[in-house]
C-alpha positions in Angstrom: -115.6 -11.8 45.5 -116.6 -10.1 48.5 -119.8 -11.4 49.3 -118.1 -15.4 48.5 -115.6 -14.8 50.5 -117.6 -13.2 53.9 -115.8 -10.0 53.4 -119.2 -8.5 52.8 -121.8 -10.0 55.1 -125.6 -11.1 53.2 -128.6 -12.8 54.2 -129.9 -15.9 52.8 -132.2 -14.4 50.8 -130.0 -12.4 49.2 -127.7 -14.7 48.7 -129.9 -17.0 46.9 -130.8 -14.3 44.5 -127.6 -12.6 43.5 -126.8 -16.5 43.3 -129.8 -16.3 40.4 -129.0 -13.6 39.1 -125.4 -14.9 38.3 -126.5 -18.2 37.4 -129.1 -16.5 35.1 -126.1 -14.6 33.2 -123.6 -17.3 33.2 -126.1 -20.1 31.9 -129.0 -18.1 30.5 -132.4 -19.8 30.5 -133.4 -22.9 32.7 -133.6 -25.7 30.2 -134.7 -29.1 31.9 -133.8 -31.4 29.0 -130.0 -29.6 29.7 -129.4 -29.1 33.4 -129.3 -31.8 35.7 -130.9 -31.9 39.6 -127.5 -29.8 40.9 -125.9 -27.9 38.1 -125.4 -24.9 40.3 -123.4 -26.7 42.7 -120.3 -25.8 40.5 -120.8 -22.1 41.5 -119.5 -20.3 44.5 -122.0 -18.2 45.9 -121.3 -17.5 49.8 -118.5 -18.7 52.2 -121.0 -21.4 53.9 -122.7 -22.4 50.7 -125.9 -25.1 51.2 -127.7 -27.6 49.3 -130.4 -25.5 50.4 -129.2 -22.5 49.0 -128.4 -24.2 46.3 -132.1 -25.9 45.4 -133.6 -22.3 46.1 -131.2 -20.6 43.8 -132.3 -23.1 40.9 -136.1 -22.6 41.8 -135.6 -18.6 41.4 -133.5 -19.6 38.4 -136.0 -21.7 36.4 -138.7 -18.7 37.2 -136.2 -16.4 34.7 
């Protein structure tokens, strides 16, 4: 809650992969045939969240 909500400041890079990580837990493994092009977008993952972030957290993702 603190890192989404800026309480507790984090780079890009480590947003993206906490962002991973929790994506990771909360979905399991990347399946193509089940996720669509911006299934993380649902998540909250920092206060000024980006597509950007957002296509980089699913590229660490689909490495897991």
């Amino acid at each position: 809650d603190d890192i989404v909500s800026g309480r507790l400041p984090c780079s890009f890079a480590t947003h993206t992969v906490l962002g991973s990580y929790t994506v990771q837990s909360e979905l399991g493994d990347y399946d193509p045939d089940e996720y669509g092009s911006d299934y993380v977008s649902e998540f909250r993952f920092a206060p000024h969240q980006t597509k950007e972030m957002e296509e980089k957290i699913m590229d660490l993702h689909k490495n897991y």
